[in-house]
N, C-alpha and C positions, 0 to 999 in steps of 0.2 A: 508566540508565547503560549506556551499551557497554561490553560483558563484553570486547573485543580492546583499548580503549583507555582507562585510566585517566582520570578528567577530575575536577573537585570539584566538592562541592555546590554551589555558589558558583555554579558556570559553570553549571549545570544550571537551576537557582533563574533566575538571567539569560536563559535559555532559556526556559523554561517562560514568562518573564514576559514576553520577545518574544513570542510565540506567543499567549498571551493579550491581547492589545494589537492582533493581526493586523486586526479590524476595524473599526481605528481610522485605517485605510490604505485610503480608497477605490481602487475603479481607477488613478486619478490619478498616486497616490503609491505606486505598487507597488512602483518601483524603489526608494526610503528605505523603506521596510518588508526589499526585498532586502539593501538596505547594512545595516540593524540584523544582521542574520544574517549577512551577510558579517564583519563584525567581530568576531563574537562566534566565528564559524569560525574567523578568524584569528590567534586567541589560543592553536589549538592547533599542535598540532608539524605540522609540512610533512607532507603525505601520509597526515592523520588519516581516515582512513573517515568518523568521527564530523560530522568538519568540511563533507562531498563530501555526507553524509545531509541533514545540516540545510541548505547551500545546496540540493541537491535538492528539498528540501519548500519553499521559497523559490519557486524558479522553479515550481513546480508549482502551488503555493497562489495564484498572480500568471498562471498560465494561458499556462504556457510550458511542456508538454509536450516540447516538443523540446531544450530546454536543460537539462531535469529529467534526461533519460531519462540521457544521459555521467555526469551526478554521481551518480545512483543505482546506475549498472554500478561507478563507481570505489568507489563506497563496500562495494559488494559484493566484486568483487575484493580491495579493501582489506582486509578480515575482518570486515565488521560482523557480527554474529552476534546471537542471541539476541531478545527482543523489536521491538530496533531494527530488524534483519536482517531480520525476518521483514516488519515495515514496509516497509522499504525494498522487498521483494518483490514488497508488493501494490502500491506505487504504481508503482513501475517497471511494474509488468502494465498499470496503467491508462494511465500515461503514454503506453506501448509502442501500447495501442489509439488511442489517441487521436493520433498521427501513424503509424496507419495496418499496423501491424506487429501485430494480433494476435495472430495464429499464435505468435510467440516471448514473448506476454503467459501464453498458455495450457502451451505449453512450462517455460514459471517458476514457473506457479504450481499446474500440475497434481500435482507432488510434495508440495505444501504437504497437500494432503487426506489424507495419512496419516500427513503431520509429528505432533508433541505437539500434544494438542488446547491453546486458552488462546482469552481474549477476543477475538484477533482470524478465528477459524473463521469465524463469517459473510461478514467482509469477503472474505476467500479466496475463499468461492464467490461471493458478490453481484461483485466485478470479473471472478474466471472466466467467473460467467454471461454479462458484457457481453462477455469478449472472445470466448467461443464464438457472442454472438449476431453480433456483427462478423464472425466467420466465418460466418454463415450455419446455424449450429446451434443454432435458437431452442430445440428441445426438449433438447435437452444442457441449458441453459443454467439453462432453466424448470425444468428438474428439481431443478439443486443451487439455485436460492432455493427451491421447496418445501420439499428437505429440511434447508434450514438456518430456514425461518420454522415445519416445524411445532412443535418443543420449545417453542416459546415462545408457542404458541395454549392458549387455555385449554381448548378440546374438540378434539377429531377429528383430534389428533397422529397416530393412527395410522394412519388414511385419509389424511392428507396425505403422511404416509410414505411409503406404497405408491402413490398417484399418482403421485409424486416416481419410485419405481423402476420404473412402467410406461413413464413417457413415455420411458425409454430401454432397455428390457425388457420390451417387451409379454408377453413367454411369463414372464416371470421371476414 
């Protein structure tokens, strides 16, 4: 649920169940997978963030970067906050890389690493990663997937730790 906009189970329940349905929509039919989501936006109030999120992830999921990136800034602007917000963050970052603007993908989602930790911290660094490698800073990049894959190796979490903080701290 978005903590800035009221919505009901109902509508959510209806989402989720678009969403899982998604690839049931080859290439073909991306644009009726987009009108399922558009409708289901439409059911909210004029100028929902909520509504600007979920066409976002629409265009995005259907490989339209460039049309994602507007409805993810509005949704932002708008007040999305909280889990969705935080969403919205990372895919705007990749959107943003993906026609070409990483530098403001990095910019977005570089405050994210000290934000609340929660499930979505790897994603944060795994799309930082890509958009520092887009910028040409493969060991920046390689460093935050080290240190978001080694808590979850069964050995050598802490050599991969300190790998992770050479490749950008040799003296460190």
């Amino acid at each position: 649920m978005c903590e800035s906009v009221p919505v009901n189970e109902d509508w959510e329940k209806r989402v989720d169940a678009a969403w899982a349905s998604f690839d049931e929509y080859p290439e073909e039919r991306a644009a009726e997978f987009r009108a399922v989501i558009d409708a289901l936006a439409a059911e909210l109030p004029d100028g929902s963030p909520l509504g600007a999120f979920e066409r976002a992830c629409a265009w995005d999921s259907t490989g339209h970067s460039d049309k994602a990136a507007p409805l993810y800034r509005e949704a932002l602007a708008g007040g999305l906050s909280g889990y969705k917000g935080r969403r919205a963050k990372i895919q705007l970052s990749s959107s943003l890389r993906n026609i070409g603007q990483a530098e403001e993908g990095v910019k977005l989602l570089t405050p994210e690493l000290d934000g609340p930790s929660d499930e979505l911290d790897d994603a944060v660094r795994a799309t930082l990663a890509l958009c520092l490698s887009s910028l040409g800073r493969d060991r920046e990049g390689l460093s935050l997937v080290l240190g978001a894959l080694a808590p979850h190796l069964p050995r050598y979490q802490r050599s991969m730790a300190n790998y992770a903080r050479a490749l950008v701290d040799p003296e460190g």
